[in-house]
C-alpha positions as CSV (number, residue, x, y, z in Angstrom):
1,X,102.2,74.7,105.2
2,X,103.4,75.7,101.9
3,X,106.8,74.3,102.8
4,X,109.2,71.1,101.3
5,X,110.5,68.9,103.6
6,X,113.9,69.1,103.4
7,X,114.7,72.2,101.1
8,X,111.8,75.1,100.9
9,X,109.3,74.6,98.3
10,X,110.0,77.8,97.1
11,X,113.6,79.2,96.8
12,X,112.9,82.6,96.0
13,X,111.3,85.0,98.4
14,X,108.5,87.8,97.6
15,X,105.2,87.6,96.5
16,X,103.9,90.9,94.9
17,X,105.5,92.0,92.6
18,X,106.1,95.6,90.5
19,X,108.6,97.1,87.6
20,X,109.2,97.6,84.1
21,X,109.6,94.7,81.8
22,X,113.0,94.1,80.4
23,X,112.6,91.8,78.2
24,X,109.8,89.3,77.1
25,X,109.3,85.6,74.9
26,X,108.8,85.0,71.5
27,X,105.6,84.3,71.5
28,X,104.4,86.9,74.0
29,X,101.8,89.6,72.6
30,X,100.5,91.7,75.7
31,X,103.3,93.1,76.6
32,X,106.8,94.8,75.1
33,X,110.2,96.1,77.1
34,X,109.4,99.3,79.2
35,X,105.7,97.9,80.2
36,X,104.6,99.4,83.5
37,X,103.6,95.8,85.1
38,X,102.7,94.2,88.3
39,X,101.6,91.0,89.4
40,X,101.3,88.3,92.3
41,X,103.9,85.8,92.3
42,X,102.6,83.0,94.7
43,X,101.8,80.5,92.2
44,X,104.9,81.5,89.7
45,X,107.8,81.1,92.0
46,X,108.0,84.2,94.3
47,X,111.4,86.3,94.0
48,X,109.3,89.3,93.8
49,X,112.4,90.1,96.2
50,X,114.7,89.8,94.0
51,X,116.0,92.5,91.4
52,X,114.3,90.3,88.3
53,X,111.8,88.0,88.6
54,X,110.7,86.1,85.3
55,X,106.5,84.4,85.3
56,X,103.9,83.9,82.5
57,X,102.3,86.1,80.9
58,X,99.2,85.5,82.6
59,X,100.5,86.4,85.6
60,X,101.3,89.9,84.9
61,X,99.0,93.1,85.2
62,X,99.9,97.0,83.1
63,X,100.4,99.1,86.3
64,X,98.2,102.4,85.6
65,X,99.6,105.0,84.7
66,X,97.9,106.9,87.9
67,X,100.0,104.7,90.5
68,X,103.9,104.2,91.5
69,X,105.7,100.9,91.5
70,X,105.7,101.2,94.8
71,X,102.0,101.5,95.1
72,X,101.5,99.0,92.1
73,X,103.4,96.4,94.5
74,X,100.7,96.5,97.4
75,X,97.9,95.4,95.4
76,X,98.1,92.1,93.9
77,X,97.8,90.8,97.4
78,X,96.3,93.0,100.2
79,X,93.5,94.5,97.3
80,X,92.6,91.5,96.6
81,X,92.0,90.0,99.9
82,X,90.5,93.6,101.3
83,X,87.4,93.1,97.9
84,X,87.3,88.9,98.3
85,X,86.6,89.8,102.8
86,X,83.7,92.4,101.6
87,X,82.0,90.2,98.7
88,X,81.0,87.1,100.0
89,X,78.0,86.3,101.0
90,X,76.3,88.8,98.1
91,X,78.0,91.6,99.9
92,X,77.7,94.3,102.1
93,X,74.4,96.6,101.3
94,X,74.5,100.4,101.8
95,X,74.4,101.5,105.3
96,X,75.7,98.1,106.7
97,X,77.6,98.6,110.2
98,X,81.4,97.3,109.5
99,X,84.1,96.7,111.5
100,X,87.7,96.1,110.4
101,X,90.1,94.7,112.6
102,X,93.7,95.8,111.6
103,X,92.4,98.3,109.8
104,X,96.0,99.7,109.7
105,X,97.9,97.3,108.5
106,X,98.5,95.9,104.7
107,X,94.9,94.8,104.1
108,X,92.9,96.7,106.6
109,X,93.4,100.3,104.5
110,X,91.9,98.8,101.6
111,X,89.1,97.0,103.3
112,X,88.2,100.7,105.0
113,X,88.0,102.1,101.5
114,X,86.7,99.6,100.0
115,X,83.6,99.4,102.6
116,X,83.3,103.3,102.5
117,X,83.3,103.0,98.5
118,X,80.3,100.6,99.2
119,X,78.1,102.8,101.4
120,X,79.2,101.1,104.8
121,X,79.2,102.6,108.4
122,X,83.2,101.7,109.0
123,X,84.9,101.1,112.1
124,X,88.5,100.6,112.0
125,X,90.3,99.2,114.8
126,X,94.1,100.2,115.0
127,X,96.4,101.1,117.4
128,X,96.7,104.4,118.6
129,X,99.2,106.0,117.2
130,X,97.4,105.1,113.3
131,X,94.2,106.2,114.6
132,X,94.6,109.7,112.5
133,X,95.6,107.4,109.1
134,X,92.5,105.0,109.5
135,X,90.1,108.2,109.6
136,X,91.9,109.5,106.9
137,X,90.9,106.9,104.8
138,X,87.6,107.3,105.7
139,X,87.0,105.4,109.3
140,X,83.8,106.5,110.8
141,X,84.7,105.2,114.0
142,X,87.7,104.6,115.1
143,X,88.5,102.0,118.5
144,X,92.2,101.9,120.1
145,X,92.2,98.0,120.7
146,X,94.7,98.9,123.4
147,X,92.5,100.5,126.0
148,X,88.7,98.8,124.5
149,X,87.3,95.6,124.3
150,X,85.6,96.1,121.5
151,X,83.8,92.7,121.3
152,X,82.3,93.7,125.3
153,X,81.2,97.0,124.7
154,X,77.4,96.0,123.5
155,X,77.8,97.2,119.7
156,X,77.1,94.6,117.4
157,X,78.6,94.8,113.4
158,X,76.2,93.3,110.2
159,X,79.8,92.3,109.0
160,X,83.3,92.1,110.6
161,X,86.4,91.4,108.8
162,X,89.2,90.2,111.0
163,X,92.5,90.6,109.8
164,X,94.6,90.6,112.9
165,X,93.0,87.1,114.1
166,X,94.0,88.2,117.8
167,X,90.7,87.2,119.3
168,X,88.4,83.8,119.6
169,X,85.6,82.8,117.2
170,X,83.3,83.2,120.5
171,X,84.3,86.9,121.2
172,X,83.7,88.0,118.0
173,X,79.9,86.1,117.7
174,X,79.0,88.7,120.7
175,X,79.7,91.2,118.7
176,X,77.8,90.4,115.4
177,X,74.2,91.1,114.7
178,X,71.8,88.1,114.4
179,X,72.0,87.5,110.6
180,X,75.9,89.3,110.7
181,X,78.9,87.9,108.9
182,X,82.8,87.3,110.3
183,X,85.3,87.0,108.4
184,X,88.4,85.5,109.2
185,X,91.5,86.6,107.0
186,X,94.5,85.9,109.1
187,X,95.8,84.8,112.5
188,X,97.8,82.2,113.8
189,X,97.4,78.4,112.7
190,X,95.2,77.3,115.5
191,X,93.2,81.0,115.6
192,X,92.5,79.4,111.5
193,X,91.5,75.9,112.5
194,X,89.4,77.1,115.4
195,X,87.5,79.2,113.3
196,X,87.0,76.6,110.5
197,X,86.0,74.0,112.6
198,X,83.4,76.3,115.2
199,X,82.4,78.2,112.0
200,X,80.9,74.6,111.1
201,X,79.0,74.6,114.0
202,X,77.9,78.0,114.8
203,X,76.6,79.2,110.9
204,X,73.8,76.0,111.2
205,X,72.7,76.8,114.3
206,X,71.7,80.3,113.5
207,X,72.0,83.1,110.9
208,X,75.0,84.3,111.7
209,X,77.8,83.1,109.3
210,X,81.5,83.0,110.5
211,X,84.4,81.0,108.7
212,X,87.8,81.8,107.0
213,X,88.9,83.0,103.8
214,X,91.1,81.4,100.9
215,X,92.9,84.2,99.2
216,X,92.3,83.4,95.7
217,X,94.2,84.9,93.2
218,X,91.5,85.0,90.5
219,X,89.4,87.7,92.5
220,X,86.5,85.2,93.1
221,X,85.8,84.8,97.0
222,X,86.3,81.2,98.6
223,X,84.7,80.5,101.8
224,X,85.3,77.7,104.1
225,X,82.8,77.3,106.4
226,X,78.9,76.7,106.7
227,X,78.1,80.0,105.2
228,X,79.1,79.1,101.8
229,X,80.7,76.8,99.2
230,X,81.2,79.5,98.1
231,X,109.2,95.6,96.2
232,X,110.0,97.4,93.4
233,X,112.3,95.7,90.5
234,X,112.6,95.0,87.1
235,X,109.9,92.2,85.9
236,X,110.0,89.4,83.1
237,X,107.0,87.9,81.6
């Protein structure tokens, strides 16, 4: 997926991106040399690896002013995906029960705060030794996936968002409410297929709603399943 056949489809490696601008085209008006920028690189030809990458103009984003390069660089991806897993579906209504698994990783911090921003009950699930960071950013609950089963224990979530993918589509429908959402956002290939073919059949049959996420670049939230159609361098635009 995503690859050539003989030579990778994309040479350069990196997808977020975050610097100051160097130097820009004629006909570019946004932007000058010393911008603050950052973008997402996926559809522009990655290198965000690399010491300067070169994209539209469209691609790029003025960091603010608030925010490191460093900090500016985790956003254009992991952001993104934490706002698109806790929008669908007309989002999650103050008070809603959440539960974020991989809550520590790249997208799980943002999808705590983003759910605590909203009004959410959150509970992250981490490992133990990032149980203090997870309540730091505002984890009600926090469960150490190493000694609970937290899809056995008899709580039940109005929405999960799964970032790990570590467990089966049919675990995690014990653990959602009767009208509850899942949310799948990564995971291996056949953890993804599994859920976009069982999401077909489970969302019909009643009102819970469970499929998979397309990262979209644009901000608006893709779904596929039943419950909808719906490193710091120098940067070029």
């Amino acid at each position: 997926m995503g690859t050539g056949l003989r030579v990778p489809r994309q040479p350069g490696l990196g997808f977020d991106a975050a610097g100051e601008v160097e130097a820009v085209g004629k006909d570019i008006t946004r932007f000058k040399r010393g911008d603050a920028v950052f973008a997402d690189l996926t559809q522009f030809g990655h290198s965000a690896f690399a010491e300067y990458a070169v994209a539209p103009e469209r691609a790029w984003a003025r960091t603010p002013s608030s925010i490191s390069y460093e900090e500016a660089a985790t956003l254009p991806q992991a952001a993104i995906l934490a706002i698109q897993g806790l929008q669908g579906r007309g989002g999650i209504p103050p008070g809603s029960r959440v539960l974020i698994n991989g809550a520590s990783g790249s997208v799980g911090p943002f999808a705590v705060q983003v759910a605590k921003a909203l009004g959410a009950h959150v509970t992250g699930v981490c490992s133990p030794n990032k149980a203090d960071m997870v309540r730091r950013l505002g984890a009600d609950e926090v469960i150490d996936y190493t000694t609970e089963d937290y899809t056995k224990g008899g709580k039940q979530y109005d929405w999960i968002l799964d970032v790990a993918g570590t467990r089966s589509i049919f675990e995690w429908r014990r653990a959602l409410n009767p009208s509850g959402v899942y949310v799948l956002l990564g995971g291996t290939t056949p953890r993804i297929f599994a859920c976009l073919f069982w999401g077909l059949l489970i969302s019909p049959e009643t009102r819970k709603k469970m499929g998979f996420l397309w990262w979209n670049s644009s901000t608006e939230t893709t779904w596929h399943s039943s419950s909808a159609s719906s490193r710091t361098g120098r940067s070029t635009p």
